[in-house]
C-alpha positions, -999 to +999 in steps of 0.1 A: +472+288-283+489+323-272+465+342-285+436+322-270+448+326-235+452+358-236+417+361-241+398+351-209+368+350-220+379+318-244+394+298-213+368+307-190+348+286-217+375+265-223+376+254-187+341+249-182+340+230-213+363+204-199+347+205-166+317+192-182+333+169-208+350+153-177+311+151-160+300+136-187+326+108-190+325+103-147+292+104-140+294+068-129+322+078-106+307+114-096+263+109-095+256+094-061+227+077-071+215+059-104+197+080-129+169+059-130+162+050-093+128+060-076+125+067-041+091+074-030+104+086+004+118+118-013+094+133-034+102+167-046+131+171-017+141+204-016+185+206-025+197+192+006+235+175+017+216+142+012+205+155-028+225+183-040+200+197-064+167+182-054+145+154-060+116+151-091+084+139-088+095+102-089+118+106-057+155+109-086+180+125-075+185+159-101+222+161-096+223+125-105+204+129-136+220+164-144+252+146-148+244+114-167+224+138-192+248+158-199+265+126-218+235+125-241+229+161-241+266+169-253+270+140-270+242+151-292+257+183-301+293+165-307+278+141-334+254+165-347+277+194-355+302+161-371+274+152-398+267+192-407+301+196-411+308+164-432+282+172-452+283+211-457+322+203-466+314+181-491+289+204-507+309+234-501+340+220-510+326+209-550+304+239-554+339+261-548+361+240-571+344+231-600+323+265-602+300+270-633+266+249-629+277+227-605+284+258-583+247+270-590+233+239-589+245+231-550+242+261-538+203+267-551+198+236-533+214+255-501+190+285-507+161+261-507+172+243-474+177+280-457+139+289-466+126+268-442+133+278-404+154+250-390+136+244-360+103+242-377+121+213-404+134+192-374+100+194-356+083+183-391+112+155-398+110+141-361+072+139-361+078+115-391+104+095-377+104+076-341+117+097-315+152+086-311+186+098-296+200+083-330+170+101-353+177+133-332+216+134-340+210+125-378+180+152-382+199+180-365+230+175-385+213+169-419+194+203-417+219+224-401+250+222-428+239+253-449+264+280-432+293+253-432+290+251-473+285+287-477+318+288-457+334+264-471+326+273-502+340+311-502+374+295-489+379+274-518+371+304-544+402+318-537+424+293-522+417+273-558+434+300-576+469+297-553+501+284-569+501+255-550+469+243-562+483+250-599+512+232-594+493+201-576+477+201-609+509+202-634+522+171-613+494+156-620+470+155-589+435+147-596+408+173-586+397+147-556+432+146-539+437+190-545+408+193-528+411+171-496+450+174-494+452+216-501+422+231-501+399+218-473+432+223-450+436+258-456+400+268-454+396+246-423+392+275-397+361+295-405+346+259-402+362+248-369+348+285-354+311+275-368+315+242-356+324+253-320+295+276-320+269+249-339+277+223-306+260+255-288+233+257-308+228+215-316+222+217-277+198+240-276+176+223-302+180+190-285+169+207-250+137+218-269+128+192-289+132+169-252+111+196-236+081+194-263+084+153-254+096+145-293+132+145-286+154+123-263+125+098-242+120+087-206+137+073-188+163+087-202+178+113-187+190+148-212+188+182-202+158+189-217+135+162-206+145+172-167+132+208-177+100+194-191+096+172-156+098+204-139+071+229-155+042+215-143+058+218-108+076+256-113+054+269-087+064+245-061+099+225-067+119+257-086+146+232-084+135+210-112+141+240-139+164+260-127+197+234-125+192+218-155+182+254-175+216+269-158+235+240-172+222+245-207+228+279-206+262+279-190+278+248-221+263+272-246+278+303-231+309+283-228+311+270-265+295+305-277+328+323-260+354+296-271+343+300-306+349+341-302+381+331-294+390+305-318+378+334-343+400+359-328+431+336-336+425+323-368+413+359-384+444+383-392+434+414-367+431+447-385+449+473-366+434+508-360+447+529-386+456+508-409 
């Protein structure tokens, strides 16, 4: 915790992060309107003391709708980032113990995953599948777990050679309980840095895939769907793109920087000259 407030670039990130969790679980307290209300009077108001950030084309207010999406929006990227994990653990986690062809095996299938561009795999899965915030979540976590078992995976390759692990063994600890009990725990941080920066990058895809009109639907609000209200207006309400897009990028700037400094405390520093 020292060493991530010395860095300020981690609780600048860290800050805004819990700014926005704290958004996200108050909108009902802090959105003066409801999400979903129409007023015809206020069509594309400019920002304005009566609507901070504007009106759409449907008379909502964009702060309102700003603030209630950012519980899907982040939301998304929690639960995403949880399956990857859980399931790039799992694979990483086996393919590093028991080595030999299970090794090969598991991590051929991760080569084969990492041929196809991500993006282009969740676009072909969610064309399949109904548009859903729950479809979303499951597609973006069960194609983005590669880099966690890779991680994972090179952790355990050397933690499983330790002393404790041998003598986990000679007391007679099976391989399931070594492995969840020693090893995962000691290779833990690599994953929690990825993790930190995959909520970025979960949030990004869900802001695309809303703005293409296959991700999270109307009339729910998400970052991305506001964006994709406001381009066929740019020229006329700039107000439509610009909140919402400086709200994306500033949660992914934030996560980006807390996960530089997560990596700067959990990685031994190398000292010039040494």
């Amino acid at each position: 915790m020292r060493d991530i407030l010395k860095n300020k670039a981690a609780v600048a990130g860290s800050m805004f992060i819990i700014a926005m969790l704290a958004a996200a679980l108050l909108a009902p307290l802090i959105a003066p309107y409801d999400p979903a209300q129409i007023d015809a009077t206020n069509i594309l108001s400019a920002p304005s003391r009566q609507h901070l950030f504007g009106t759409d084309m449907l008379g909502r207010d964009i702060f309102s709708r700003i603030m209630y999406g950012s519980r899907i929006s982040l939301g998304i990227g929690f639960i995403a980032v949880g399956i990857a994990v859980a399931i790039g653990m799992a694979i990483g986690s086996i393919a590093g113990y028991y080595g030999g062809r299970v090794d090969s095996v598991l991590m051929r299938l991760v080569d084969i995953m990492l041929c196809f561009p991500t993006f282009f795999l969740i676009l072909a899965v969610i064309a399949i599948l109904e548009p859903s915030i729950f479809n979303i979540m499951a597609v973006i976590g069960a194609t983005s777990w590669m880099g966690v078992a890779r991680l994972i995976r090179a952790e355990i390759l050397t933690l499983k050679e330790r002393d404790y692990v041998a003598a986990s063994r000679v007391m007679g600890a099976g391989d399931a309980w070594i492995i969840a009990r020693h090893l995962i725990p000691n290779a833990i941080g690599p994953v929690l840095v990825s993790a930190t920066l995959g909520i970025g990058g979960a949030i990004l895809i869900e802001s695309a895939l809303s703005f293409l009109g296959i991700g999270v639907q109307p009339p729910t609000p998400s970052w991305g769907n506001i964006l994709m209200d406001g381009k066929s207006t740019l020229g006329v309400a700039w107000w439509l793109t610009v909140y919402p897009g400086l709200f994306i990028l500033f949660t992914v700037l934030a996560y980006n920087l807390l996960g530089e400094g997560l990596r700067d405390m959990l990685e031994p520093r190398i000292e010039e000259g040494c």
